[in-house]
C-alpha positions as a Markdown table, in Angstrom:
| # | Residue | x | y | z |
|---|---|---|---|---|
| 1 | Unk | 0.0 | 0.0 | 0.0 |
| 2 | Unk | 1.3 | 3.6 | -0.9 |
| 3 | Unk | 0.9 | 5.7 | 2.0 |
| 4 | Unk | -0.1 | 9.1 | 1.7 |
| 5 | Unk | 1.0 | 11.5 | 4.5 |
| 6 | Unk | -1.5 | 12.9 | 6.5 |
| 7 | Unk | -0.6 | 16.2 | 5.6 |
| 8 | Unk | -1.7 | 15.5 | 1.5 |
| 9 | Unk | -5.0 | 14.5 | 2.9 |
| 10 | Unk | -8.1 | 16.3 | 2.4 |
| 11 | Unk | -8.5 | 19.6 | 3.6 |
| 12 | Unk | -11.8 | 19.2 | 5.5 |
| 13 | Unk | -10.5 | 16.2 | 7.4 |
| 14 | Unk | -8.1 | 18.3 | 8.7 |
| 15 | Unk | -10.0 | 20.0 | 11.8 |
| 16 | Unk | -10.7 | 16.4 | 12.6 |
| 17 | Unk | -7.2 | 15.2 | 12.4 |
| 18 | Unk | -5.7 | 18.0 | 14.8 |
| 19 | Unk | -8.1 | 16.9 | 17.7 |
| 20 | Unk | -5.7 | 15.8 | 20.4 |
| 21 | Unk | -6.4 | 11.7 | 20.5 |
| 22 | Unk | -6.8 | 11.7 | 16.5 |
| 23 | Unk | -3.5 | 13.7 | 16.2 |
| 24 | Unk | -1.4 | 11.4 | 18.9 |
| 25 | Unk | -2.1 | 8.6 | 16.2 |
| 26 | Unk | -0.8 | 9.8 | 13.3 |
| 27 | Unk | 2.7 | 8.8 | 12.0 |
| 28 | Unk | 2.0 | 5.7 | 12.9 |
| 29 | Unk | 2.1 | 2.9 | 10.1 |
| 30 | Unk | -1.2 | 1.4 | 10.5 |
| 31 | Unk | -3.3 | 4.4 | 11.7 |
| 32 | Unk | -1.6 | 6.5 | 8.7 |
| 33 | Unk | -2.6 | 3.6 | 6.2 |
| 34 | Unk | -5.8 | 3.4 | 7.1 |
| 35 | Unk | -6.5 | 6.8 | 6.7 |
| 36 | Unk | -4.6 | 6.7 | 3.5 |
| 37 | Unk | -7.4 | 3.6 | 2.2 |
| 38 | Unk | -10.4 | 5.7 | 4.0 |
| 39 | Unk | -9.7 | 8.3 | 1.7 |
| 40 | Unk | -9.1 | 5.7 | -1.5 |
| 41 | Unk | -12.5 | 4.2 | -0.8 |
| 42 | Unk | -14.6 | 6.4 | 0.7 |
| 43 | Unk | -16.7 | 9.3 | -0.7 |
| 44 | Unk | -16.1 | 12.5 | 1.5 |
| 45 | Unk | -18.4 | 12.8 | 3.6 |
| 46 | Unk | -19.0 | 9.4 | 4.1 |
| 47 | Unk | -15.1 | 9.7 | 5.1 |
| 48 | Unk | -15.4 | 12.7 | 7.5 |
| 49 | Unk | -18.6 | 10.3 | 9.4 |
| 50 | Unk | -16.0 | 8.0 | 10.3 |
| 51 | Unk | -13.7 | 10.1 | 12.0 |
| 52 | Unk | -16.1 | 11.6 | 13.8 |
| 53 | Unk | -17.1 | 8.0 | 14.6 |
| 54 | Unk | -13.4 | 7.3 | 16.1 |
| 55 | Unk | -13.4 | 11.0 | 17.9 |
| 56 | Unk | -16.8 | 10.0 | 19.3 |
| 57 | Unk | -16.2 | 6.6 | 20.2 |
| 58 | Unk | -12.6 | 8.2 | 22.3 |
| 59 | Unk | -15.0 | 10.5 | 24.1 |
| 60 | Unk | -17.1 | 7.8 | 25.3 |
| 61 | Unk | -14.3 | 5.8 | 26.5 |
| 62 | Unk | -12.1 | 8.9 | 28.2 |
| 63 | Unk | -15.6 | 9.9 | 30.1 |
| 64 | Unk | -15.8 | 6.3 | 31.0 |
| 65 | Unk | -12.2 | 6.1 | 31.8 |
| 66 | Unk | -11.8 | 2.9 | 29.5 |
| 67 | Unk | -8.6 | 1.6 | 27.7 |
| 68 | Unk | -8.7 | 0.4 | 24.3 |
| 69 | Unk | -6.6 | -0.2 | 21.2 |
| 70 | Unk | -6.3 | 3.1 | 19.9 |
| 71 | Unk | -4.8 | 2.3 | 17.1 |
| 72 | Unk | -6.5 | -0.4 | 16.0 |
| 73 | Unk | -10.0 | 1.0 | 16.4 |
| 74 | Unk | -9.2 | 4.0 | 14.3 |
| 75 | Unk | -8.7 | 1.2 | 11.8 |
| 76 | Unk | -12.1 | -0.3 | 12.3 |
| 77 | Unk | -13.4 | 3.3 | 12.0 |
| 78 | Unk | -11.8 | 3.6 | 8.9 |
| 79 | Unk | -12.8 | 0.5 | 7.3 |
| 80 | Unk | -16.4 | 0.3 | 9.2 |
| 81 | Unk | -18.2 | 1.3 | 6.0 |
| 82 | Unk | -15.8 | 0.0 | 3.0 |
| 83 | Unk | -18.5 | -2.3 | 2.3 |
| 84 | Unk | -20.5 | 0.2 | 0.7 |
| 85 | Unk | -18.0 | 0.7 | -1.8 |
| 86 | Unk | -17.5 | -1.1 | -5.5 |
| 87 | Unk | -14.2 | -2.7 | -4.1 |
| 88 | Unk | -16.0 | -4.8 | -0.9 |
| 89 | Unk | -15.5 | -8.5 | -2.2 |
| 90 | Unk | -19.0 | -10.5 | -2.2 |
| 91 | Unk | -19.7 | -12.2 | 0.9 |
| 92 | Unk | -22.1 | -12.9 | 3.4 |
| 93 | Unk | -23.5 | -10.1 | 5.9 |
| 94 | Unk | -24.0 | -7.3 | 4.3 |
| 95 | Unk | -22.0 | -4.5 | 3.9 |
| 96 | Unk | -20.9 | -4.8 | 7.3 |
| 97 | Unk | -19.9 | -8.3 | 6.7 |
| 98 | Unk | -18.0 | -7.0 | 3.2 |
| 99 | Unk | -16.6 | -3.9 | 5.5 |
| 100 | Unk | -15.0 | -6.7 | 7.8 |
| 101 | Unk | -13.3 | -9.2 | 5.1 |
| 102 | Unk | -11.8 | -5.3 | 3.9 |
| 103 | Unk | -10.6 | -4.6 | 7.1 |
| 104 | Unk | -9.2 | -8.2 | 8.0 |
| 105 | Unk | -7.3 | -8.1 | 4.7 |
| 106 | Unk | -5.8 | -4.7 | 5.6 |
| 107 | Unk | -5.1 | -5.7 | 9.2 |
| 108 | Unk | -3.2 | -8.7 | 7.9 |
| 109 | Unk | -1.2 | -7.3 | 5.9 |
| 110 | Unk | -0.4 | -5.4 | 8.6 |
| 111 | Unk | 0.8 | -8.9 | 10.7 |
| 112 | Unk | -1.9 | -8.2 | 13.4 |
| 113 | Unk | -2.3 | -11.2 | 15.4 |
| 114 | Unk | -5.7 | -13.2 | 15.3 |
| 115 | Unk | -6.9 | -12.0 | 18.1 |
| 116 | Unk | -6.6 | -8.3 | 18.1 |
| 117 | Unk | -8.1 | -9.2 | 14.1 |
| 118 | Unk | -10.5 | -10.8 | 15.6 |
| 119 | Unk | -11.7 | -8.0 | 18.1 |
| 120 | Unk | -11.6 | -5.5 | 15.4 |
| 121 | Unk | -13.7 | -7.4 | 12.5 |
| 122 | Unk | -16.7 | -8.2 | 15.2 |
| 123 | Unk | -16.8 | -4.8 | 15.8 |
| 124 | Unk | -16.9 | -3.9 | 12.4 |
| 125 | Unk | -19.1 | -7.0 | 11.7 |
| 126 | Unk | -21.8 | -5.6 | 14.3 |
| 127 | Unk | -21.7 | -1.9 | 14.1 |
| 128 | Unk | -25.0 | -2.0 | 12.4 |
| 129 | Unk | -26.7 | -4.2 | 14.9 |
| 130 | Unk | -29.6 | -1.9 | 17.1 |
| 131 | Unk | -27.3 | -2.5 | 20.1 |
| 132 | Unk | -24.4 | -4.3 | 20.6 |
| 133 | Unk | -24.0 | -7.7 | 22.0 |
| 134 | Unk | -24.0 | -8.9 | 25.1 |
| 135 | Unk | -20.4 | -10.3 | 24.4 |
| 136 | Unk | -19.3 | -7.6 | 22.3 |
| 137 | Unk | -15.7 | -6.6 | 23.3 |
| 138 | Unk | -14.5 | -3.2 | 24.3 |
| 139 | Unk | -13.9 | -2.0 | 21.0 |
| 140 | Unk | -16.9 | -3.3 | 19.6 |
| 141 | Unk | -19.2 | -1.0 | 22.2 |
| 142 | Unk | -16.9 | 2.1 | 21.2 |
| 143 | Unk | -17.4 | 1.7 | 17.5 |
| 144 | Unk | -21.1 | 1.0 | 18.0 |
| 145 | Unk | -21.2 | 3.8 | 20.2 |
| 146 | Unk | -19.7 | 6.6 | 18.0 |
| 147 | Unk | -21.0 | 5.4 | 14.8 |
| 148 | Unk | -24.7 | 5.2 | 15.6 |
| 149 | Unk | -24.2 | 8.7 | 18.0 |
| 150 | Unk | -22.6 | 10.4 | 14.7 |
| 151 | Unk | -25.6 | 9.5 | 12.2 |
| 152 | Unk | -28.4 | 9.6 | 14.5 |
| 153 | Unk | -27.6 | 11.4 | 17.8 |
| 154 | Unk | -28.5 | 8.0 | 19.9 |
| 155 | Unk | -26.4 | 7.6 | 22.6 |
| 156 | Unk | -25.0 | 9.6 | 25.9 |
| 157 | Unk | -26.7 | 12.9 | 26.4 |
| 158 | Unk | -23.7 | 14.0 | 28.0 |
| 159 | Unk | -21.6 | 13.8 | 24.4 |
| 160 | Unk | -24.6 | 15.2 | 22.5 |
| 161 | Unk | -22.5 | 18.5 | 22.6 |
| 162 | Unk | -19.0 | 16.9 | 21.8 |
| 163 | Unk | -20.9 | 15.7 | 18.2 |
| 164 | Unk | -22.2 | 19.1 | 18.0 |
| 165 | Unk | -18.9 | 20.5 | 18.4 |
| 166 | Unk | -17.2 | 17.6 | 15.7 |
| 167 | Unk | -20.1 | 18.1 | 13.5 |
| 168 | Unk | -19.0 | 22.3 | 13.1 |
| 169 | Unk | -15.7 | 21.1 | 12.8 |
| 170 | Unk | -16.3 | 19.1 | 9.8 |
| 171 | Unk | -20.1 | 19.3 | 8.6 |
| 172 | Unk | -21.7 | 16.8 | 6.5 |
| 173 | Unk | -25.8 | 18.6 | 6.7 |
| 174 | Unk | -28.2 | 16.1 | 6.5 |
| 175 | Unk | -25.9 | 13.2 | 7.0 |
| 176 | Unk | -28.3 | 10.9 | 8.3 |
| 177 | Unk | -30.5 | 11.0 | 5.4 |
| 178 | Unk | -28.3 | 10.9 | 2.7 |
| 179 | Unk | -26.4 | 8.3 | 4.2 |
| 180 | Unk | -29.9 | 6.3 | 5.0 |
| 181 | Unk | -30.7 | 6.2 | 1.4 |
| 182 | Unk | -26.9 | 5.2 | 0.1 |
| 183 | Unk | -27.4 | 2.4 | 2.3 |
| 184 | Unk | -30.3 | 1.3 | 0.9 |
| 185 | Unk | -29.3 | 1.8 | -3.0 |
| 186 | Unk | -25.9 | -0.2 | -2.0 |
| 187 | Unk | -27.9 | -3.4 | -0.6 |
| 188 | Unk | -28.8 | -3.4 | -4.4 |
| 189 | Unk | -25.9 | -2.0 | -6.2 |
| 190 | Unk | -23.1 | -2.2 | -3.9 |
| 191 | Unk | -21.3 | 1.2 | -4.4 |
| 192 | Unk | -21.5 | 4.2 | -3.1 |
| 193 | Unk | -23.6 | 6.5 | -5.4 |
| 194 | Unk | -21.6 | 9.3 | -5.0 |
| 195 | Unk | -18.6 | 7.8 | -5.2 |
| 196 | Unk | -19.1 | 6.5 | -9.1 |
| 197 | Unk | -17.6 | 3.8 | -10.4 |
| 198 | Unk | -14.3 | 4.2 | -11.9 |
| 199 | Unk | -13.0 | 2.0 | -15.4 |
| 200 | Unk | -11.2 | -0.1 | -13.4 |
| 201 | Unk | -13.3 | -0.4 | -10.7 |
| 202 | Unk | -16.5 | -2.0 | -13.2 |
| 203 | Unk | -13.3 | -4.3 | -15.0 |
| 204 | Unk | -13.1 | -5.1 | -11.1 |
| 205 | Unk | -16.3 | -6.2 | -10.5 |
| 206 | Unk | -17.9 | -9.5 | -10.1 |
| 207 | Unk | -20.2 | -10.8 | -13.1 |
| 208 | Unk | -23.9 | -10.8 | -12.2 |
């Protein structure tokens, strides 16, 4: 993977990626290639949803006073909606399920052990779920937390200004629609609609 530096990301991510426990991450190799494939797969906004998602899920667990792989769930941000995209390979689940197989790969290739994997795909795997599983692992509350808090303001009152805040920092208005209705296209078309298809993206896709 060809890394690009944080600082030849996109502008509007940029207010995001000075926040103190975004910032702390960067320079290192898997945080900074995960933000390098975020922006590869992901449309903009869809991007800028899932740093908020990380920043929101970190707020959760400082108020908490909770410890978790940093790193690795900025990863599982990253890749928590790759499924939607035309490059998610064709499996099972959904687009979470397709979002996970993306994120395994990427971890792997990283030589993360199977069980650090193995936390970081369930949470992936079950961020859609109405409410996370009994089981669910640390970083599998976090990203549940953050993700559905950034799209649809469920979660702790208490943080309802901290996505307020994020959400002036990097706006995306009427999110939570837009993004509702990708979703729903994608479970027929599996790409993002406003991320079209490239050449080599449709000479990458599976016949139907």
């Amino acid at each position: 993977m060809v890394t690009v530096p944080p600082g030849a990301l996109p502008d509007d991510w940029r207010p995001l990626l000075a926040e103190p426990p975004l910032a702390r991450l960067l320079g290192r190799p898997l945080v900074d290639d995960a933000l390098s494939a975020m922006h590869r797969l992901l449309p903009p906004r869809t991007a800028l949803h899932s740093l908020r998602t990380f920043l929101l899920a970190d707020a959760r667990a400082r108020a908490d006073g909770t410890e978790y792989d940093r790193a690795g769930l900025l990863a599982a941000a990253a890749f928590h909606d790759s499924g939607l995209t035309c490059e998610a390979p064709r499996v099972p689940g959904g687009f979470p399920g397709r979002s996970a197989v993306l994120l395994d790969r990427f971890l792997a290739g990283h030589g993360v052990d199977d069980g650090r994997r193995g936390a970081l795909t369930r949470a992936v795997r079950e961020h859609i779920r109405p409410f996370p599983a009994r089981t669910a692992g640390t970083e599998a509350r976090l990203l549940h937390f953050g993700a559905w808090l950034d799209v649809v303001g469920r979660g702790d009152r208490q943080l309802l200004a901290e996505r307020r805040r994020l959400a002036r920092l990097a706006p995306t208005p009427l999110f939570a629609v837009s993004f509702s209705a990708r979703v729903a296209v994608c479970g027929l078309r599996g790409v993002l609609p406003d991320r079209p298809p490239t050449a080599g993206d449709r000479s990458r896709r599976p016949a139907r």
